[in-house]
C-alpha positions as CSV (number, residue, x, y, z in Angstrom):
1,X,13.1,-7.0,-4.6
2,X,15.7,-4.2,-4.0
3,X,14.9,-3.5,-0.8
4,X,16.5,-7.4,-0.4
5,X,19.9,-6.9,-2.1
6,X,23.2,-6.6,-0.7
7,X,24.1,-3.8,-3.0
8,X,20.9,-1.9,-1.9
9,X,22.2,-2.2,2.0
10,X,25.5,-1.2,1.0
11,X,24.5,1.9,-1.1
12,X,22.0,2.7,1.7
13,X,24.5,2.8,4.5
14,X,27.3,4.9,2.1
15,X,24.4,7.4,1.7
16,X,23.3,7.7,5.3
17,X,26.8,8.6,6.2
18,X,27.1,10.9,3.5
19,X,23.7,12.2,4.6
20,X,24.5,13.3,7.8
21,X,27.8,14.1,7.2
22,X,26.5,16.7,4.6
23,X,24.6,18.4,7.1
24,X,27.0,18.9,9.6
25,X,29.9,20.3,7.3
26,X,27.0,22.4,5.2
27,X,23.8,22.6,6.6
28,X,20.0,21.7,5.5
29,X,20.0,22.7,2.4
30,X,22.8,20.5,0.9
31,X,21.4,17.6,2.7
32,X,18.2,17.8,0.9
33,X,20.2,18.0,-2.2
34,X,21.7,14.7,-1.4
35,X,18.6,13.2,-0.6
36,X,17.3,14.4,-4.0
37,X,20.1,12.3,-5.6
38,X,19.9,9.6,-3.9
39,X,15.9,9.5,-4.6
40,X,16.4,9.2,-8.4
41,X,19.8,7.0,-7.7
42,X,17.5,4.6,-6.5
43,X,14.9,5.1,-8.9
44,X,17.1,5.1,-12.1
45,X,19.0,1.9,-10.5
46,X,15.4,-0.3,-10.8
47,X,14.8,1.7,-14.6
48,X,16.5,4.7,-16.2
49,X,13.3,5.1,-18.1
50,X,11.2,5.2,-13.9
51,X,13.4,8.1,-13.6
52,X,13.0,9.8,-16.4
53,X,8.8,9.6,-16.4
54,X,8.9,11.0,-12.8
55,X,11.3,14.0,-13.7
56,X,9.2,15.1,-16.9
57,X,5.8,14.1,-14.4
58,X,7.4,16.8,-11.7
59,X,7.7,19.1,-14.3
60,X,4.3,18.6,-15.5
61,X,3.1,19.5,-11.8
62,X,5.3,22.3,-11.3
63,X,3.5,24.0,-14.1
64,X,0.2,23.1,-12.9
65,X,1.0,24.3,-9.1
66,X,1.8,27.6,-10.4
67,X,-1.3,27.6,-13.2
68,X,-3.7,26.9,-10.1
69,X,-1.6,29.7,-7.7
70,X,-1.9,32.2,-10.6
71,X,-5.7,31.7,-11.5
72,X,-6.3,30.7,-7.6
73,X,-9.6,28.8,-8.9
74,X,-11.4,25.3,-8.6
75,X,-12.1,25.2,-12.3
76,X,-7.9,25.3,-12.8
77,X,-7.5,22.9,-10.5
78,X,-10.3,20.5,-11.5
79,X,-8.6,20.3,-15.1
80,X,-5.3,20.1,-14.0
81,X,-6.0,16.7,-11.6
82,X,-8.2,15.6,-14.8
83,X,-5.3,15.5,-17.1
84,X,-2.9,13.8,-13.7
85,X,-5.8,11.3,-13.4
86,X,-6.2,10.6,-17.3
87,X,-1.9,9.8,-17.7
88,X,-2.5,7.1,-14.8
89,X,-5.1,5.6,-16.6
90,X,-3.9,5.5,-19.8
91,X,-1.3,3.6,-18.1
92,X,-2.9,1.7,-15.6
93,X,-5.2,0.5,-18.6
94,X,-3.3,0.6,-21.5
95,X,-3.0,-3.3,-22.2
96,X,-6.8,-3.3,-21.3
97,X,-8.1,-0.9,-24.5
98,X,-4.8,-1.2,-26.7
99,X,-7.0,-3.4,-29.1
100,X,-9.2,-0.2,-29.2
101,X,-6.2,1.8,-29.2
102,X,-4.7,-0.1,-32.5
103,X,-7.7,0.7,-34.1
104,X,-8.0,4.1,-33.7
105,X,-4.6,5.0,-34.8
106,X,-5.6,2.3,-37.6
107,X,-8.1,4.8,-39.0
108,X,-4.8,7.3,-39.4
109,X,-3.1,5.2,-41.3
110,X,-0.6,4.2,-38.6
111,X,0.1,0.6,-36.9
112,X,-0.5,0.0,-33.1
113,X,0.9,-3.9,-33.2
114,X,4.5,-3.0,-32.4
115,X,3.7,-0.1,-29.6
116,X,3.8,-1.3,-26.1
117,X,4.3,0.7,-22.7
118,X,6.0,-0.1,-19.1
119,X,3.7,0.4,-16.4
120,X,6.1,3.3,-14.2
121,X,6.7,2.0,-11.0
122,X,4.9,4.0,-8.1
123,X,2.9,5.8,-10.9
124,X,-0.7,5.3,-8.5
125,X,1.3,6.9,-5.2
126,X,3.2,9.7,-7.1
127,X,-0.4,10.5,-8.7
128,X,-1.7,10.9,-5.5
129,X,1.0,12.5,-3.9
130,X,0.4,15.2,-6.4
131,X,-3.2,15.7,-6.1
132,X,-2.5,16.6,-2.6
133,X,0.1,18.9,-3.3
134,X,-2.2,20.8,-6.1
135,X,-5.1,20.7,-3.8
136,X,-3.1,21.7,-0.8
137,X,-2.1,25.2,-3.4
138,X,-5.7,25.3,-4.3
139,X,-6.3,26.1,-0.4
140,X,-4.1,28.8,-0.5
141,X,-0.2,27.6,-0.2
142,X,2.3,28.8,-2.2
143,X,4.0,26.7,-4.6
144,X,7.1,25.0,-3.9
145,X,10.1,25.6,-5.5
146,X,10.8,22.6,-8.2
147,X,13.7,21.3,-6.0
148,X,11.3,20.6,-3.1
149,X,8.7,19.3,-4.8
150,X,11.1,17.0,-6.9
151,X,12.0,16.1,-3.7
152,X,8.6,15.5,-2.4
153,X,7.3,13.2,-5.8
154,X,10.7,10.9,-5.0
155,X,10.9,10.1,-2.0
156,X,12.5,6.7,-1.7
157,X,11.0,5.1,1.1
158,X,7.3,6.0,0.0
159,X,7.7,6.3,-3.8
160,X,7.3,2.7,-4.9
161,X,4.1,1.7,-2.7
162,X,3.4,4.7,-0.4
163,X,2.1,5.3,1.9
164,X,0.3,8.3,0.5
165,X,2.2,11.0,2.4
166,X,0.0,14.7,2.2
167,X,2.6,17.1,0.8
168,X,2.6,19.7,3.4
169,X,3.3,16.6,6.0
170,X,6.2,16.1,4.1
171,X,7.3,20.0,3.3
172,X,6.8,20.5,7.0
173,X,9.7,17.7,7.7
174,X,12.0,18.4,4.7
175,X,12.2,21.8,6.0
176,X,13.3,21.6,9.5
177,X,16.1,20.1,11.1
178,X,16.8,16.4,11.4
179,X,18.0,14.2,13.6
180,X,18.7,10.2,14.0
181,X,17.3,9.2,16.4
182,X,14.6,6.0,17.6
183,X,17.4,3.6,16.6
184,X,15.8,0.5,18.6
185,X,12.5,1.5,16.8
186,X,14.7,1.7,13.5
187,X,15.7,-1.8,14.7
188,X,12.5,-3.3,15.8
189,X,10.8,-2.0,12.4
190,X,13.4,-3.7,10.2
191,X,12.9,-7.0,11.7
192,X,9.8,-7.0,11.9
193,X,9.6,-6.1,8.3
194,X,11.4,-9.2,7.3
195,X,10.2,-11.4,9.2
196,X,6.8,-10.2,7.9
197,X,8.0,-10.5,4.0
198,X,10.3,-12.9,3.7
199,X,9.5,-15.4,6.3
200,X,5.6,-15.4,7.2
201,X,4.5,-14.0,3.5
202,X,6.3,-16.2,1.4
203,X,6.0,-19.4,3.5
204,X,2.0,-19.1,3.4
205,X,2.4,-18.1,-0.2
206,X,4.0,-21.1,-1.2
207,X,0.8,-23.0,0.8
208,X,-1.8,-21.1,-0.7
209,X,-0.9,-20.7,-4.0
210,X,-1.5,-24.4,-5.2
211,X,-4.3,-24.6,-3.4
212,X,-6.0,-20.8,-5.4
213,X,-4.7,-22.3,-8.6
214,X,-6.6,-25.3,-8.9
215,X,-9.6,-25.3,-6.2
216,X,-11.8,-27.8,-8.0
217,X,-9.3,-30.5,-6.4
218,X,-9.0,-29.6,-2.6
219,X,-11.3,-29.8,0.0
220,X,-13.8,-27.3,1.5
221,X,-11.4,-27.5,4.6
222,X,-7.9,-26.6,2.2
223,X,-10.1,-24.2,0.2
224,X,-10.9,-22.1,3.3
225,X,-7.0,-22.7,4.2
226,X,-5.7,-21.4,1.3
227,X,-7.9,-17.9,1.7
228,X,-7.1,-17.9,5.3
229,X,-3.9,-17.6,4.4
230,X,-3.6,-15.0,1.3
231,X,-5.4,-12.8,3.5
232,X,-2.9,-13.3,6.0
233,X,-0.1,-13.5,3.7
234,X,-1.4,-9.5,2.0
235,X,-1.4,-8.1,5.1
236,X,2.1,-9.6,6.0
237,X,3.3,-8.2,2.4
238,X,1.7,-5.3,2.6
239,X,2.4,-4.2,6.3
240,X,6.2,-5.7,6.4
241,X,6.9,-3.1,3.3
242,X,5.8,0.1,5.3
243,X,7.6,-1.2,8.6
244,X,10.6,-1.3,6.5
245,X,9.8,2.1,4.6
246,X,9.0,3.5,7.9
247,X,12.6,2.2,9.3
248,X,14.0,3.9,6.4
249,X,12.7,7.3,6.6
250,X,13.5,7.5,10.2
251,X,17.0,6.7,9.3
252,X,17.2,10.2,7.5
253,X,15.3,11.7,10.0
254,X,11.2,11.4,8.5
255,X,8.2,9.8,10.0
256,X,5.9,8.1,7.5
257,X,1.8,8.5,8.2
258,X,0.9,5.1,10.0
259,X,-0.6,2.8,7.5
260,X,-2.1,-0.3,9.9
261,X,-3.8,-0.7,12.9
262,X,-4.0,-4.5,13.6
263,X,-6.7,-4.0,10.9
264,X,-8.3,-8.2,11.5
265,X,-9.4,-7.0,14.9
266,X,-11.9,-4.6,13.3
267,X,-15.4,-4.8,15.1
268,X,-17.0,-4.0,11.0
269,X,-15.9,-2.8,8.2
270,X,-15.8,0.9,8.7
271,X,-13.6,0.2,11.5
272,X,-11.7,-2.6,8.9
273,X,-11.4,0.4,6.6
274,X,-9.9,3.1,9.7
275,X,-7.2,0.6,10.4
276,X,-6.2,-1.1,6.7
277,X,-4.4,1.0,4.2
278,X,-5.2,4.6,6.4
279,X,-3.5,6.7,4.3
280,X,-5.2,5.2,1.0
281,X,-9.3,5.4,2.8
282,X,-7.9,8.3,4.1
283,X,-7.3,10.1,0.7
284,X,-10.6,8.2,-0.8
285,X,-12.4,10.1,2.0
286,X,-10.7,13.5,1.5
287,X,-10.6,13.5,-2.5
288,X,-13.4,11.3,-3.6
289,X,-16.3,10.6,-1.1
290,X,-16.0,14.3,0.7
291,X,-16.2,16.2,-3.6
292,X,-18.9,13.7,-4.0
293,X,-21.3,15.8,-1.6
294,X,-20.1,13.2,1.4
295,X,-22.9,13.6,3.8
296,X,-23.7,17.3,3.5
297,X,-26.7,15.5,1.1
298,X,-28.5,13.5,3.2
299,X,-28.4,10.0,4.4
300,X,-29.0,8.6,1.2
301,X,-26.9,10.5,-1.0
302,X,-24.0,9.7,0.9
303,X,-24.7,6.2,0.4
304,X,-24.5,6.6,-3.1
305,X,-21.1,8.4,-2.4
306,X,-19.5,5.2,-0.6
307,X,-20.5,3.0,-3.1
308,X,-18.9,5.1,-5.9
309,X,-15.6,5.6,-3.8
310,X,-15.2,2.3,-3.0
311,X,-16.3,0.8,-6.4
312,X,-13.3,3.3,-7.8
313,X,-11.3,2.0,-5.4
314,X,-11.5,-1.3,-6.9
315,X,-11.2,-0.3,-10.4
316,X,-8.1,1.3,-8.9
317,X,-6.4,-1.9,-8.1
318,X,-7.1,-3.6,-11.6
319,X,-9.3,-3.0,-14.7
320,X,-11.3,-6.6,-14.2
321,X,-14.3,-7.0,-13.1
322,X,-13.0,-8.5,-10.1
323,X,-11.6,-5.7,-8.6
324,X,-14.9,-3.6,-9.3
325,X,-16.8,-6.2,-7.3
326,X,-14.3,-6.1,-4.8
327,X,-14.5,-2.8,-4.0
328,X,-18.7,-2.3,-4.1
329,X,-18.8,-5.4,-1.6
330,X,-16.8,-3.3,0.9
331,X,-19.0,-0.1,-0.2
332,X,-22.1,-2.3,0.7
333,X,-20.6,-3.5,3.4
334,X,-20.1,0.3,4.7
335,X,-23.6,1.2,3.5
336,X,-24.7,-1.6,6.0
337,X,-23.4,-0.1,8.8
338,X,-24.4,2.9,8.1
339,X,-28.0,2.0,8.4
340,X,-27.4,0.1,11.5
341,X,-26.3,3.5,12.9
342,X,-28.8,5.5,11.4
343,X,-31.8,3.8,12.7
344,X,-29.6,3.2,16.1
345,X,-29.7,-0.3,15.8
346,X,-26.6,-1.6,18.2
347,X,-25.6,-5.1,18.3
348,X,-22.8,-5.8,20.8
349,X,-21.0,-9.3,20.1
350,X,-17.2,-7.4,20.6
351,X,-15.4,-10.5,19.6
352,X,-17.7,-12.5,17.3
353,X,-18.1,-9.3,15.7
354,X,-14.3,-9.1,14.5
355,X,-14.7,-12.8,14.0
356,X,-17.5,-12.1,11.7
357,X,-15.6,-8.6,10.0
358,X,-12.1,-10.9,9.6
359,X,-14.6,-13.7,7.7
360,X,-16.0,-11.1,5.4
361,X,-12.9,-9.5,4.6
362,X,-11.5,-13.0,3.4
363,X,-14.5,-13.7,1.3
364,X,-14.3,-10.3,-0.4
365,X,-9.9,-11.3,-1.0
366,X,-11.6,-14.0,-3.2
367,X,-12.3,-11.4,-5.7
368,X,-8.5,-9.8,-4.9
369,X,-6.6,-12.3,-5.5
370,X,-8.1,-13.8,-9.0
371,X,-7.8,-11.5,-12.2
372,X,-10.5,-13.7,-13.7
373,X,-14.0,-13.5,-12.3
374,X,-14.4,-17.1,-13.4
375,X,-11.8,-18.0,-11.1
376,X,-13.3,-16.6,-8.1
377,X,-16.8,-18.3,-8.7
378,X,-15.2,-21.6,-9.5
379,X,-13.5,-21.4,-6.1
380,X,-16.6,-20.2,-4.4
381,X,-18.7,-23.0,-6.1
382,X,-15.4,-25.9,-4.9
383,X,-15.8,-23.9,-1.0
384,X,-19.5,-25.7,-1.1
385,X,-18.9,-28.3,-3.2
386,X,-16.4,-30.1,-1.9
387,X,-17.2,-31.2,1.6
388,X,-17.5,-34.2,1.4
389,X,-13.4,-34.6,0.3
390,X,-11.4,-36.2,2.4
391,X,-9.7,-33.6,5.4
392,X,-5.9,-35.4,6.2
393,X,-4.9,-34.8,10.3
394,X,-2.7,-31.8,8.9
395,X,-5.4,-29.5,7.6
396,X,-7.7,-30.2,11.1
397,X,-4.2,-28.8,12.8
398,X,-3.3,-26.4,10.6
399,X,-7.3,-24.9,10.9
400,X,-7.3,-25.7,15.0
401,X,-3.5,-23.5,14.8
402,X,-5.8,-20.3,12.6
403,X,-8.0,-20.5,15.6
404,X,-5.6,-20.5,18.0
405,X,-3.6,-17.4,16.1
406,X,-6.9,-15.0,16.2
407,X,-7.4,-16.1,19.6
408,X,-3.3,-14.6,20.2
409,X,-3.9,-11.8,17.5
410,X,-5.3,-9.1,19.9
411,X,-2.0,-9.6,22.4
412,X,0.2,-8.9,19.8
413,X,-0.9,-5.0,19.6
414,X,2.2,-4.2,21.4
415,X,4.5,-5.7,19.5
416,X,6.9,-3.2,18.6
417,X,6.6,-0.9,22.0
418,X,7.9,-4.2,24.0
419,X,10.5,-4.8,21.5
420,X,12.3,-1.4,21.6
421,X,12.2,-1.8,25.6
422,X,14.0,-5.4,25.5
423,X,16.4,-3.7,22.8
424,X,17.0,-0.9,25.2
425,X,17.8,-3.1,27.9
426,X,20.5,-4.4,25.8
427,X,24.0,-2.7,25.8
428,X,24.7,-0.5,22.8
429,X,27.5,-2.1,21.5
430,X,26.1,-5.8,21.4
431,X,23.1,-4.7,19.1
432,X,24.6,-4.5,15.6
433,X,25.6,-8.1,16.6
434,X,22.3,-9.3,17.8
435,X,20.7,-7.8,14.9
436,X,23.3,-9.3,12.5
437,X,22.3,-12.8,14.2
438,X,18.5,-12.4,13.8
439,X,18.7,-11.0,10.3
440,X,20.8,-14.3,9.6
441,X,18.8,-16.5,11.6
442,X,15.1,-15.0,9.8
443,X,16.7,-15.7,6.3
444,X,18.2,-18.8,7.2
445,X,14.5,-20.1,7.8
446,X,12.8,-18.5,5.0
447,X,11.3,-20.1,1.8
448,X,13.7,-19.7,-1.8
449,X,13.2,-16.3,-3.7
450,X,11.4,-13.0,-2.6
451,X,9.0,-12.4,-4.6
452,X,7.9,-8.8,-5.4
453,X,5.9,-6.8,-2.8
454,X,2.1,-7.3,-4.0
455,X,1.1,-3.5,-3.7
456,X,4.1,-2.6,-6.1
457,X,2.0,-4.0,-8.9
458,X,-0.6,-1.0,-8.2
């Protein structure tokens, strides 16, 4: 993973200095210019050919900004974000119809065998990037100029796995001045990302994996193990990237939208779905669910709505039936709640509740984490099946520790605020050296290898 490398620290750390020394000796504007550079730097340094598909995409964009602006109507607009929406899919899903594919171009006279496409890394959050930015000039902003918006579609720190930053949250920074400044948030974010990815992740990784592999041999007691900790392990993954993408964007002066709440605490899954992924339910709200007719059609149109948001949702995240499932179980879910609330029907269990929402959330990562839906049932059917398999003293510790870890959970919502006070306490010039120590310390611990963040693969 780049964010990993030496040579990734070391280009980082030339370019913050060049950064803000660029803005001293020649103002805002240059700056911006150097963090354009730097964006497909980075880009073109994982593939020349990511770099290329995101310049000729901006362009593509650019047009369409000023089609919509010129013809200032929803019909531009709705077949601009059809033909954005139809070049993710044909990538997203290539491999899926290519045998449909080969025979089409068959009929032509031409041969498909030999044609085979790279999925463009950060395509999905580009993609939506860009629907908010055309949306945000249906509304009545003017385009921006190509070098902004190039800008905008690049952006390091959110281009390979967001979050999904709105464009005129983002114009409204890249505009105005900048300043470095939270460094012992900078600091507490950077650890925490690692610690997160390359320490908690990949250690319960390497214990669950086996285990999801071949369920049919482990107990009901590893089984549940094993999805106790994936679900613990995505949310590791997925949060330890955006601490570290949020560390990196205040570095040249950005905030990124929040992306996590201490999401297993959720009281149901609405609430699950306000403090997991924000800035993804967010823009399934805004751009699906609310288009849809959201609830403007009644109670049980808007039904209808969540289930369709969430079940594209899950085709989002991969073109099996899996995913699909995945996604209409947390739509039904929703829908489920919603009824509770409609007919006023309160039931107040605060913590057995979250116990409960953290227990459905791990069933429904059963249809996540397998691309095969024969996969998930076979580990479903081994969950019952095998109870009567012998438990070793480790697993009773290791299920009596996950107990004692959601009973801590809750305390750890402060986290980062009590962090940046004890690195505040701490004199200035002793920090770099404390830092160094941990960073040392963290990796010293960790498992072989760093595997790929799991949200780059969307």
């Amino acid at each position: 993973m780049i964010f990993f490398t030496i040579e990734f620290a070391c280009c980082l750390l030339v370019f913050l200095v060049l950064y803000w020394g660029v803005l001293k000796l020649f103002g805002l504007e240059a700056q911006n210019i150097c963090l354009l550079f730097f964006n497909y730097a980075i880009i073109a340094w994982i593939n020349p050919y990511f770099a290329l598909v995101v310049f000729v995409y901006t362009i593509v964009i650019y047009i369409f900004s000023l089609l919509i602006f010129e013809f200032d109507s929803v019909l531009a607009f709705t077949c601009c974000v059809g033909i954005v929406l139809l070049n993710l899919c044909f990538f997203k899903y290539f491999h899926a119809i290519k045998d449909s594919f080969d025979i089409f171009i068959g009929l032509f006279g031409f041969s498909g065998k030999q044609i085979d496409i790279i999925f463009p890394l950060g395509l999905s959050f580009y993609t939506f990037a860009s629907v908010t930015y055309l949306h945000s000039v249906l509304k009545g902003n003017i385009p921006q100029e190509f070098f902004f918006l190039a800008c905008y579609l690049s952006f390091f720190p959110t281009f390979i796995s967001g979050p999904i930053m709105r464009s005129q949250y983002f114009f409204s920074q890249l505009y105005s001045n900048r300043e470095l400044k939270y460094i012992s948030l900078i600091i507490t974010l950077i650890l925490l990302g690692i610690t997160k990815k390359i320490f908690i992740a990949n250690y319960l990784q390497i214990y669950s994996e086996p285990i999801l592999q071949n369920p049919s041999t482990y107990s009901s007691v590893s089984l549940l193990l094993g999805i106790y900790a994936y679900s613990v392990q995505l949310y590791c993954d997925f949060s330890g990237y955006v601490n570290l993408v949020s560390a990196f964007a205040l570095m040249i002066g950005f905030r990124l939208p929040s992306n996590f709440n201490m999401p297993y605490m959720a009281r149901n899954i609405k609430d699950f779905w306000a403090r997991w992924h924000i800035s993804l339910s967010t823009f399934i709200r805004d751009y699906i669910y609310i288009p849809l007719g959201g609830n403007r059609k009644g109670f049980f149109l808007a039904q209808v709505f969540v289930l369709i948001s969430f079940g594209l949702s899950g085709i989002w995240h991969g073109n099996t039936w899996n995913f699909l499932i995945w996604g209409l179980l947390h739509g039904l879910a929703i829908i489920f709640v919603n009824i509770l609330r409609f007919y006023d029907i309160k039931i107040k269990l605060p913590y057995i509740s979250s116990i409960i929402t953290f227990h459905f959330v791990t069933f429904a990562w059963v249809f996540f984490v397998f691309t095969d839906i024969s996969d998930s049932f076979l580990y479903i059917q081994s969950l019952v099946n095998n109870t009567s398999m012998q438990v070793s003293n480790f697993e009773w510790e290791c299920l009596i520790a996950c107990m004692f870890c959601f009973l801590i959970y809750p305390y750890m919502k402060h986290t980062i605020k009590l962090s940046c006070l004890v690195l505040d306490s701490i004199p200035l010039l002793l920090q770099p050296l404390l830092v160094a120590f941990l960073v040392c310390v963290i990796i010293g611990l960790s498992a072989n290898g760093i595997p790929n963040f799991i949200y780059a693969g969307f």
